[in-house]
C-alpha positions as CSV (number, residue, x, y, z in Angstrom):
1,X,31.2,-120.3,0.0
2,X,34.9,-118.6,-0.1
3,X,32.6,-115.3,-0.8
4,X,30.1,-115.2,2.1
5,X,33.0,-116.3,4.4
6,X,34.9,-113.2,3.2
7,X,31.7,-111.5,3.2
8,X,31.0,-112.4,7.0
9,X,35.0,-111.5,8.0
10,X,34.1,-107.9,6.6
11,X,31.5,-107.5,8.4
12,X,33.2,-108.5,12.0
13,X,35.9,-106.2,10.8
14,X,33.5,-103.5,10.8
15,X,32.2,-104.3,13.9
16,X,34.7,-104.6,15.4
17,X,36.5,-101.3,14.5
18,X,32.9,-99.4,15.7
19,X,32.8,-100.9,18.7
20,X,36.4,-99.9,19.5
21,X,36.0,-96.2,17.8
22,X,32.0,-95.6,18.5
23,X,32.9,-92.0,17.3
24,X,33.2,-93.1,13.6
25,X,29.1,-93.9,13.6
26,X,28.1,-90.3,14.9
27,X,27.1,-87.5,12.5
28,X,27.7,-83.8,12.9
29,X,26.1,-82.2,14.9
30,X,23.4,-79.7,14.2
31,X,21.9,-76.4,15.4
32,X,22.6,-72.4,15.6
33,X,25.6,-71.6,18.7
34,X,23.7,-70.7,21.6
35,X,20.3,-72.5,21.0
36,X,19.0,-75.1,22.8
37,X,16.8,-77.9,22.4
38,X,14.5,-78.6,25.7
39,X,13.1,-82.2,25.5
40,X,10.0,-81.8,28.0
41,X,6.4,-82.8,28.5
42,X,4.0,-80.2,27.3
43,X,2.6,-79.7,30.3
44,X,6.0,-79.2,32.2
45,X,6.7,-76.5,30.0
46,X,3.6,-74.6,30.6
47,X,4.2,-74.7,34.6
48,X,6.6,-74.4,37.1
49,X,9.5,-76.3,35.3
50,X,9.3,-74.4,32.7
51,X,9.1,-71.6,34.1
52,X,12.4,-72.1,36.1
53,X,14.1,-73.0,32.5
54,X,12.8,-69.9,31.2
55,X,14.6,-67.8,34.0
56,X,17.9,-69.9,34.0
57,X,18.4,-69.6,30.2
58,X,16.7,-66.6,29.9
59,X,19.3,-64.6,31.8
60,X,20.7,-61.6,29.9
61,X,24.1,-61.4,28.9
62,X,26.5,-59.4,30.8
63,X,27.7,-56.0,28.6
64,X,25.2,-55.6,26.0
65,X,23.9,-52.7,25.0
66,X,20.1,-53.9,24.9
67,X,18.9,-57.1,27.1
68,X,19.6,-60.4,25.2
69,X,19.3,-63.9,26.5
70,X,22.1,-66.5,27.4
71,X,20.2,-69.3,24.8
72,X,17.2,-69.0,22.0
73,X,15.2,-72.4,23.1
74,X,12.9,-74.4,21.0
75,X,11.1,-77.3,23.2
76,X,9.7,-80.6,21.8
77,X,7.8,-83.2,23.6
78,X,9.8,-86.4,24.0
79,X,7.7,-88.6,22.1
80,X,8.9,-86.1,19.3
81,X,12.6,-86.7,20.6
82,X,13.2,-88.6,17.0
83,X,16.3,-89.0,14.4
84,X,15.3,-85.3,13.3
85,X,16.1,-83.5,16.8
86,X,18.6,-86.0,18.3
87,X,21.8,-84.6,16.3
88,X,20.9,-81.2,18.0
89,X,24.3,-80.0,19.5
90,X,22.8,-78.8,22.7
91,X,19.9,-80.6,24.2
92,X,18.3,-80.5,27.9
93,X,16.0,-84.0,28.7
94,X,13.8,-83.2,31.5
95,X,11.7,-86.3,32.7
96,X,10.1,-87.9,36.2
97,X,11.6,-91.2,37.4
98,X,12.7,-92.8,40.8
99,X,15.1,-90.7,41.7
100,X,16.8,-87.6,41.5
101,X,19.5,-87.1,39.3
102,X,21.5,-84.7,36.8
103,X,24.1,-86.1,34.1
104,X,25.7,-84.5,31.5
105,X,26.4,-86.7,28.5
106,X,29.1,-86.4,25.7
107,X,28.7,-87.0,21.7
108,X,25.4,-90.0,22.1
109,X,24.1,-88.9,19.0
110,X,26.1,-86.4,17.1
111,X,29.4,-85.2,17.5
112,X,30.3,-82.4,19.4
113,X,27.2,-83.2,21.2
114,X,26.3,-82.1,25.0
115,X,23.1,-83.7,26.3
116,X,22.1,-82.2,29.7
117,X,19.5,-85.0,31.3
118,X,17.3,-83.8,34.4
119,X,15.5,-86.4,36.3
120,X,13.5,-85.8,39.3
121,X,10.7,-87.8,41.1
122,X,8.6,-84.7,40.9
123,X,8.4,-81.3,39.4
124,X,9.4,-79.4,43.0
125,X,12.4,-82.0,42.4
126,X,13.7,-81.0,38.9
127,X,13.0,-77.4,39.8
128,X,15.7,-77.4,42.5
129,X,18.1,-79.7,40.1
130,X,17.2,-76.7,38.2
131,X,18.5,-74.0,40.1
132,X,21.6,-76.0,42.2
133,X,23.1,-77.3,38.4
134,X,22.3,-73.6,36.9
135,X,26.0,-72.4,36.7
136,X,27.4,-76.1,35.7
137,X,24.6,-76.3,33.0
138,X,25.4,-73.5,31.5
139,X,29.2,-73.7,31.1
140,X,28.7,-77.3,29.6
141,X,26.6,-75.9,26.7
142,X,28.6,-72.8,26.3
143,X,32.0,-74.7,26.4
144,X,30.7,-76.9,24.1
145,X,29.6,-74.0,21.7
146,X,32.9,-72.3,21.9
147,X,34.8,-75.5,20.5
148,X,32.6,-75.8,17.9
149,X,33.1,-72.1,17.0
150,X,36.7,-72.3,17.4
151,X,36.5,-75.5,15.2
152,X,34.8,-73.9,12.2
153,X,36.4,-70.6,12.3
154,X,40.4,-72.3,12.1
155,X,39.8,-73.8,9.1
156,X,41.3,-70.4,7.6
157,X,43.3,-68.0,9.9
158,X,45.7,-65.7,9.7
159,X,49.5,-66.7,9.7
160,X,50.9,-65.4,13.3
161,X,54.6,-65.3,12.0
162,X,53.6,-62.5,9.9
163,X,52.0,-60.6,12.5
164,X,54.6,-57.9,13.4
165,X,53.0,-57.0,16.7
166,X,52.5,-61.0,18.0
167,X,56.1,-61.7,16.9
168,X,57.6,-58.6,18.8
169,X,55.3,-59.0,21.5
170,X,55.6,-63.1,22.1
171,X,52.1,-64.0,21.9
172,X,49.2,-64.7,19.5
173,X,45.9,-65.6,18.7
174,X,44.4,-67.6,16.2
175,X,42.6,-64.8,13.9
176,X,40.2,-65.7,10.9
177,X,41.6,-64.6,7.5
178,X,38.3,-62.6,6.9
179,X,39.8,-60.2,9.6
180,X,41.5,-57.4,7.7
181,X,44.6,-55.6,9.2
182,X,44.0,-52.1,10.5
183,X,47.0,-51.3,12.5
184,X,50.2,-53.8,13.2
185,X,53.2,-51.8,14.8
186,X,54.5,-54.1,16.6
187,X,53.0,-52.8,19.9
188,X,49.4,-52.6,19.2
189,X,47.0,-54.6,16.7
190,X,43.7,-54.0,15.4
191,X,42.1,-56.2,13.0
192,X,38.2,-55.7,11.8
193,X,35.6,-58.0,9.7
194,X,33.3,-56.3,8.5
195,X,29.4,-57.3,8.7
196,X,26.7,-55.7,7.0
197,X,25.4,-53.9,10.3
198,X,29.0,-52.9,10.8
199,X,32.3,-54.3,12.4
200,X,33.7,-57.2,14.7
201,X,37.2,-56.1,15.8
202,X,40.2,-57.2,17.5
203,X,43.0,-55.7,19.2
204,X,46.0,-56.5,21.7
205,X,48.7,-55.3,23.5
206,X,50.9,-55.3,26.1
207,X,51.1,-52.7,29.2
208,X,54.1,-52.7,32.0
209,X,52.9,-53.7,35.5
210,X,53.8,-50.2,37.2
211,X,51.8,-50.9,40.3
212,X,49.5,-53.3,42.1
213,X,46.6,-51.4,40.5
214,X,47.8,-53.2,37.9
215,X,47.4,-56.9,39.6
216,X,44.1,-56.1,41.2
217,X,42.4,-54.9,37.8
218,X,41.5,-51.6,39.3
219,X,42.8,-49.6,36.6
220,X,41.5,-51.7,33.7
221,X,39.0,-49.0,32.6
222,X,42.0,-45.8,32.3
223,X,44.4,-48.6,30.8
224,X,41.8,-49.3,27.8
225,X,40.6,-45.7,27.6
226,X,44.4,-44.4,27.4
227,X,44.7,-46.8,24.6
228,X,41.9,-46.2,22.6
229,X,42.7,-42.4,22.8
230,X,46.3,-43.6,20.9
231,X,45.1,-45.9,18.5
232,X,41.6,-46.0,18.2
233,X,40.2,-42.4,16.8
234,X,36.5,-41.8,15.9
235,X,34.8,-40.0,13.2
236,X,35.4,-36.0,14.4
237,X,38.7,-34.4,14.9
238,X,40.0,-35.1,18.3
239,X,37.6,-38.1,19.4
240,X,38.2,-41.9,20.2
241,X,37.1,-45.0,21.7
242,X,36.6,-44.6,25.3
243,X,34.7,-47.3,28.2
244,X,31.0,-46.0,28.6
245,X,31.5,-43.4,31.3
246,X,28.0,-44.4,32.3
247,X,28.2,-48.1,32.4
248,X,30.5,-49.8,34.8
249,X,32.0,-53.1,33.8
250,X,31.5,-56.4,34.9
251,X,35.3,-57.7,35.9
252,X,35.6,-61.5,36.9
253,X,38.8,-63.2,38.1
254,X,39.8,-66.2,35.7
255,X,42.3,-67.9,34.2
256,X,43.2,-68.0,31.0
257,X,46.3,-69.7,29.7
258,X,47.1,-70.8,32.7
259,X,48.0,-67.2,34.4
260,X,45.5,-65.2,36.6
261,X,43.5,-63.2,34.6
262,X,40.8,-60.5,34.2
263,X,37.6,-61.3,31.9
264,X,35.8,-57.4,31.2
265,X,32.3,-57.4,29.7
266,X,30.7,-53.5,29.3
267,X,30.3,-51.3,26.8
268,X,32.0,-48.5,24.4
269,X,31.6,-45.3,22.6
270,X,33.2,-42.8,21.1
271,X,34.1,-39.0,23.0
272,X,32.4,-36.9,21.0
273,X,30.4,-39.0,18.4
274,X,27.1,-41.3,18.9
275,X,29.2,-44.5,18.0
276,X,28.8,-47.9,20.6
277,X,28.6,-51.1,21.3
278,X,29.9,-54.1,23.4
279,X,33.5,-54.9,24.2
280,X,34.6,-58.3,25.8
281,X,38.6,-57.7,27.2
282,X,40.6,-60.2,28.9
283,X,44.0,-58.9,31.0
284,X,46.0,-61.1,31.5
285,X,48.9,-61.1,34.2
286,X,52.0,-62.1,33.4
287,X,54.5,-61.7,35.8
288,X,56.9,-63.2,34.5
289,X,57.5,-60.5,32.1
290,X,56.3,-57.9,34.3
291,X,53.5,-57.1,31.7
292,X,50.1,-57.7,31.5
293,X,49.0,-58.6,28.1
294,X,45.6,-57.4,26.7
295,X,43.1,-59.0,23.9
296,X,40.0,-57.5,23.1
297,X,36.8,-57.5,20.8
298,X,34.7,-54.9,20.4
299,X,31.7,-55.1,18.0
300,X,29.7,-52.1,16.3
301,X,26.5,-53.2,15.0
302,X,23.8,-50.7,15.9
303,X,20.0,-51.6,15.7
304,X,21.0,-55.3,15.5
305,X,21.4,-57.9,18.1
306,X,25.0,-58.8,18.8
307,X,25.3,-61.4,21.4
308,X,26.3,-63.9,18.8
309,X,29.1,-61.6,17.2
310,X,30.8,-61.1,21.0
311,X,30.5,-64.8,21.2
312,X,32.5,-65.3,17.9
313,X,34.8,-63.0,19.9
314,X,35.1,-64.6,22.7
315,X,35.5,-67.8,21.2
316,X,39.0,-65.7,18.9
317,X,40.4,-64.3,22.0
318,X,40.1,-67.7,24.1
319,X,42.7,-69.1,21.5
320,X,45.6,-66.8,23.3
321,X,49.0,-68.6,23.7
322,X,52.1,-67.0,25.3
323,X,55.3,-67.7,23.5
């Protein structure tokens, strides 16, 4: 008796504690960064719905050399919405009901766990839930991606007290150990992890705020080029990094860290070599200082797609604190 009491007071113990910390119950989540699982009636996804998915998700990324979409999708039916696809990290749930509505849920089934669900009474419905939530939709999954990158790539990073350049300069970044060092002066950093189709790398740096072309971002493009003519040499005698004199960046006011900043997606090369690729920079302001302080990531990876290597990026440059 003494036993299935005990047993019974284990058990309400248990309970108890899941009921008050539901997170301990969830697995981790599953699924590739920037895929998507679209839960969706087949015949949704052959028409007009899915058609409007298609050209939401579908939209290329800003600054890459070839056209590559925000989010690879696969799309089950959601009678097939079983144990198998529901610890997907990233899932959109399209469905008719009574009313109108869009929700985005947190960790039901897996943890971290963003469920987008789309309800509409009909398809015309969904369709303009569709295109009003577009920019809100996206930044849930994507934020959501980013944690989970920063999450798995801190496990090992480099220590930021030995970084000459971060200690000098009074900022850092939390950098992956499987970044090797190629410059640290104590003005400028570069840092590169080498893939098999080439190189992720990582710079920063500081510039002086000389004028208000400097707090307008309208002299981003000569700043970097400047720099990459100092630090950053190419393969001939006398050539370096420079921004694609045929491509002009996409610049967007953010704010990062909480100081106004400039995000700069476009593309590189290299005066007076066939080298390219992607760069993702972020400038930020800091008046304080009278200085604007610059991390980059620029990925050479020819002949292979790379949106998934500027998002690893992105997700290393994002960590910036200010001292």
């Amino acid at each position: 008796m003494k036993k299935i009491i005990s047993l019974l007071l284990t058990i309400i113990l248990l309970t108890s504690c899941i009921d008050k910390n539901p997170e301990l119950i969830l697995a981790e989540s599953t699924g590739k960064i920037n895929h998507l699982l679209i839960v969706i009636k087949n015949t949704q996804w052959q028409g007009e719905v899915g058609d409007e998915i298609r050209k939401i998700l579908g939209s290329p990324v800003l600054g890459l050399p070839q056209p590559e979409t925000q989010f690879n999708v696969t799309q089950v039916a959601p009678e097939y919405f079983g144990s198998m696809f529901k610890t997907s990290r990233s899932v959109l749930y399209i469905s008719i009901g009574d009313e109108n509505v869009f929700s985005i849920q947190k960790d039901i089934y897996s943890k971290p766990q963003r469920i987008i669900k789309i309800v509409g009474k009909d398809n015309l419905a969904i369709a303009k839930l569709l295109q009003k939530h577009q920019n809100e939709m996206i930044a849930a999954f994507k934020n959501n991606d980013l944690h989970s990158t920063q999450k798995r790539l801190n496990k090992d990073l480099w220590d930021n007290k030995k970084i000459k350049t971060f200690k000098s300069l009074g900022f850092q970044l939390n950098i992956p150990k499987k970044y090797r060092m190629v410059d640290d002066n104590g003005s400028f950093l570069w840092m590169r992890n080498p893939i098999s189709s080439g190189s992720m790398n990582i710079i920063a740096y500081t510039v002086p705020i000389l004028t208000n072309n400097y707090l307008n971002g309208n002299n981003i493009v000569s700043m970097r080029d400047s720099i990459g003519k100092k630090f950053i040499p190419g393969g001939p005698d006398g050539s370096y990094m420079i921004t694609e004199a045929a491509y002009s960046p996409h610049i967007f006011d953010i704010t990062l860290t909480g100081k106004k900043a400039f995000e700069v997606r476009g593309k590189w090369e290299v005066q007076g070599d066939f080298m390219a690729g992607p760069f993702l920079n972020y400038t930020v302001i800091d008046e304080k200082n009278n200085r604007l302080i610059v991390v980059e990531g620029f990925t050479y990876a020819p002949a292979v797609d790379k949106r998934d290597y500027m998002f690893e990026l992105e997700a290393v440059l994002k960590t910036l604190k200010i001292n």
